[in-house]
C-alpha positions in Angstrom: -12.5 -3.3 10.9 -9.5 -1.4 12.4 -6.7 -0.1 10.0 -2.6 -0.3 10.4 0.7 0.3 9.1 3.9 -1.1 9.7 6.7 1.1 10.2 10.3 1.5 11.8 10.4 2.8 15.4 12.1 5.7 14.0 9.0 6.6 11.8 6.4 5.9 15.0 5.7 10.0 15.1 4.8 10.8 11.9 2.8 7.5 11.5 0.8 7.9 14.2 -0.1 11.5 12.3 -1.1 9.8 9.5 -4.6 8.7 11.2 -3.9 4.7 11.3 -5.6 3.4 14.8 -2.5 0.9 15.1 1.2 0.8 13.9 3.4 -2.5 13.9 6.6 -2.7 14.8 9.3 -5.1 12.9 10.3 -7.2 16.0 13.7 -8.1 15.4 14.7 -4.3 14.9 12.8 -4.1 18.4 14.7 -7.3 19.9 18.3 -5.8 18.7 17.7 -2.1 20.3 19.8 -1.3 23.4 17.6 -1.3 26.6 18.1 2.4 26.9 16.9 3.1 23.2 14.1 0.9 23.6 13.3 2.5 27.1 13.1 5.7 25.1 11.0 4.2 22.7 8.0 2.7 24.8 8.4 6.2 26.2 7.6 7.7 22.9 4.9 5.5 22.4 3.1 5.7 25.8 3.2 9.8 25.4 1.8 10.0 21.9 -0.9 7.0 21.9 -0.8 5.3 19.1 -1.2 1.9 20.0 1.1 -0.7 19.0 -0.7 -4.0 19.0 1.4 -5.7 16.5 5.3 -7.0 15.5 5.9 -8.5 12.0 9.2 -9.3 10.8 9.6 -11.8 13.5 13.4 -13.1 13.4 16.6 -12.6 11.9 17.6 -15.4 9.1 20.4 -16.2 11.5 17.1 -17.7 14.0 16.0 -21.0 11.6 12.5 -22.0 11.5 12.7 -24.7 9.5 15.8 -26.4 7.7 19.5 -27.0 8.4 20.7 -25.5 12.1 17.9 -24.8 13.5 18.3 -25.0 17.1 15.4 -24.9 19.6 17.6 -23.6 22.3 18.4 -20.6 20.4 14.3 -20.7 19.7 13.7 -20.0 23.0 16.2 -17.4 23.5 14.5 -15.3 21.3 11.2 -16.2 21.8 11.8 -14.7 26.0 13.1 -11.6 24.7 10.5 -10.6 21.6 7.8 -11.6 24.6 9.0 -9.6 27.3 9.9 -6.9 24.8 6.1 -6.8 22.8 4.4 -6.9 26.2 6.3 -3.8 27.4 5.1 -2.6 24.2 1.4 -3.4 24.7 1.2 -6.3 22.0 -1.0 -8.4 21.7 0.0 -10.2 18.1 2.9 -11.1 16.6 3.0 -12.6 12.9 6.0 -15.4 11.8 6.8 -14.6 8.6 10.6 -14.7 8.0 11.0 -16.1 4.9 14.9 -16.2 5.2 14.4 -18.4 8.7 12.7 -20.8 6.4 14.4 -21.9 3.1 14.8 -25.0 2.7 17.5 -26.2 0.7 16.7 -28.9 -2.4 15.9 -32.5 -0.8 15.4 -31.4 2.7 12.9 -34.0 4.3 9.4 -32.3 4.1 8.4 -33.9 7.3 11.4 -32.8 9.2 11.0 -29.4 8.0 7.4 -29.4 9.5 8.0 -31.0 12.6 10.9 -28.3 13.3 8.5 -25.8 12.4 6.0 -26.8 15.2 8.1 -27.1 17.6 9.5 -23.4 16.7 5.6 -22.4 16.8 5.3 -23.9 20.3 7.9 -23.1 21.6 7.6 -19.6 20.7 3.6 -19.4 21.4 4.4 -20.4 24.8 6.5 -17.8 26.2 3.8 -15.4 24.1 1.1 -16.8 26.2 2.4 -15.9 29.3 2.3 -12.2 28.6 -0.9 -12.7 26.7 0.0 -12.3 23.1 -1.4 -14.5 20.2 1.4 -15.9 17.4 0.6 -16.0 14.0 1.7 -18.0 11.1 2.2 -16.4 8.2 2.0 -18.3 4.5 4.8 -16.4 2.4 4.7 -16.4 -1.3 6.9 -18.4 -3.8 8.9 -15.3 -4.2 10.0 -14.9 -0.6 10.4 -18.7 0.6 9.9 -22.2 -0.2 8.3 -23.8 2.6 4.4 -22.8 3.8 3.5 -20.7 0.9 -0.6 -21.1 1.0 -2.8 -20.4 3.4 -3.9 -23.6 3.7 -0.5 -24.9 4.8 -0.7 -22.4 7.3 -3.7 -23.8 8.5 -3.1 -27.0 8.7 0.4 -26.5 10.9 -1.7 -24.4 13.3 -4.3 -26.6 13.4 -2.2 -29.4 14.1 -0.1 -28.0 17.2 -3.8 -27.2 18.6 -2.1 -24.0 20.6 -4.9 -21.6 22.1 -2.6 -19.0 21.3 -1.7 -20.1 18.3 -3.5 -18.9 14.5 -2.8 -17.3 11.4 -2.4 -14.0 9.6 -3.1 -13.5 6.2 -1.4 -11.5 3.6 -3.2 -10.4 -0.1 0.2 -9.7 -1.3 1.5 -13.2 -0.8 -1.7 -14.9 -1.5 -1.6 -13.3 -4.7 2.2 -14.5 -5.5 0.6 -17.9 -4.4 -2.5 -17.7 -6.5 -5.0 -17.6 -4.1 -5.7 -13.6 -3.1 -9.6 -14.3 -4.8 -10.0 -17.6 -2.5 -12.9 -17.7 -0.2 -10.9 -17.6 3.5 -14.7 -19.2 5.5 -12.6 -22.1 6.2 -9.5 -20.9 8.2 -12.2 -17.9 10.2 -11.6 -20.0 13.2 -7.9 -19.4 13.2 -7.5 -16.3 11.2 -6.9 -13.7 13.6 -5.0 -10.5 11.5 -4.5 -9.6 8.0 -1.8 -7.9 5.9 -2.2 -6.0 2.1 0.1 -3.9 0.5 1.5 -3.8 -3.3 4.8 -3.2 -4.7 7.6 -0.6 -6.4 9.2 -2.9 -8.5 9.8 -6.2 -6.6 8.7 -8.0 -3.9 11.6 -6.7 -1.5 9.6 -3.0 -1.9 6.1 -3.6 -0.5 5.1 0.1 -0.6 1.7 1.4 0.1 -1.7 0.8 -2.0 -1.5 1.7 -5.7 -4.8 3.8 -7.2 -4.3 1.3 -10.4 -4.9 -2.1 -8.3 -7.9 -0.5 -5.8 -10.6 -2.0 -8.1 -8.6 -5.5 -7.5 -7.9 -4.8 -3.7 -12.3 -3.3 -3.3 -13.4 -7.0 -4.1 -10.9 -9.2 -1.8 -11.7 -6.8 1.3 -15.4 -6.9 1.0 -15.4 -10.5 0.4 -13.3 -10.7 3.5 -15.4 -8.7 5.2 -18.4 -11.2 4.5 -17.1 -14.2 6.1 -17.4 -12.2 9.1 -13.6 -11.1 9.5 -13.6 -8.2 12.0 -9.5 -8.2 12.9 -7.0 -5.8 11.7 -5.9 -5.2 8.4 -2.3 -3.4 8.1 -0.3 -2.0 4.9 2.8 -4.0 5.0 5.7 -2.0 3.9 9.4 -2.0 3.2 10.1 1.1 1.8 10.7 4.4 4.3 7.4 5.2 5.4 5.6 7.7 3.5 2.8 10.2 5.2 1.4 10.9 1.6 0.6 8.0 0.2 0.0 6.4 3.4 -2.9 8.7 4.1 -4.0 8.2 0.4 -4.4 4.0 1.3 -5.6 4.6 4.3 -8.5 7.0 2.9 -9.2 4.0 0.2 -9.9 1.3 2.7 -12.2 3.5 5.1 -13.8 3.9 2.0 -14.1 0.4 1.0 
């Protein structure tokens, strides 16, 4: 199992130092740059050698996914520059998460939600799968969103659209807002293609890096992951600046799990 971190381009150097084989980048900070900062970037990235096989963070909350104004023009917009930008890049995944994209206000039509959501998910997995990269669906947690909070909701969207570039990622720290970070995952293996982990400093809008108090929780879930046969990546998710310390500390626990 390969190990990553998310991080801001700005933070790419001293990541990479940390000892992670992968970073992620958030993609709309890397759709919004200027082409000459982002030039400068991939630059930066190709010289150092970190690889950078993933983008979470996928849109802004101006982009809908699912509820009042979306707009699939606007769908594929995006979708043609977070492509041609994450191949430049050297992607090859790319989660949906975006809980903002996705709330739906009270009474919205469940099936109309859904069906705008697939069509965002093909729409977007299709100008992905010319430059070779797999989309992800992400389940959120009850405390980010209100709309696909389980994995198995995930599942069954992506399973539906029957995409071949089209699966899932998986996130501890959501599964356990949704009650379900101990559930056996043998069911969704044949779309699950990346995983994300991380805990908290004080509320779900500060995902830091692993805390020593919850390894004994965190040791379990992995290992049973593990044994359904999962060989993908697993990155810390984080939102607080990144952290060389502590991130070398989490990154020394799951080598050792």
């Amino acid at each position: 199992m390969l190990f990553g971190c998310t991080c801001k381009p700005e933070e790419y150097e001293i990541a990479s130092q940390t000892g992670f084989d992968y970073i992620e980048f958030p993609c709309r900070i890397i759709c919004g740059m200027e082409e000459v900062i982002f030039s400068a970037l991939n630059k930066q990235v190709d010289r150092i050698g970190t690889p950078v096989i993933g983008m979470n963070l996928y849109c802004p909350p101006e982009l809908i996914i699912s509820g009042p104004g979306y707009d699939a023009e606007k769908v594929l917009l995006y979708a043609k520059t977070a492509a041609a930008r994450g191949s430049a890049l050297g992607v090859n995944i790319v989660g949906i998460g975006s809980p903002r994209s996705r709330i739906l206000p009270d009474g919205f039509d469940q099936k109309t939600a859904k069906s705008q959501l697939t069509e965002f998910l093909l729409i977007t997995a299709a100008q992905f799968d010319r430059v070779n990269i797999t989309v992800a669906m992400e389940a959120l947690g009850p405390c980010f969103c209100n709309f696909i909070n389980t994995v198995p909701e995930a599942y069954e969207i992506v399973n539906a659209a029957n995409k071949n570039n089209l699966k899932i990622v998986a996130d501890f720290y959501n599964m356990e807002h949704s009650g379900e970070a101990d559930n056996d995952l043998t069911a969704y293996m044949d779309k699950l293609v990346h995983m994300h982990i991380s805990d908290d400093d004080g509320s779900p809008t500060l995902r830091s890096f692993l805390k020593p108090e919850k390894y004994p929780i965190h040791k379990p879930r992995i290992r049973r992951l593990i044994e359904t046969g999962y060989n993908g990546g697993l990155t810390i998710e984080t939102d607080i600046p990144f952290d060389d310390a502590r991130a070398g500390e989490s990154l020394q626990f799951l080598k050792s799990v």
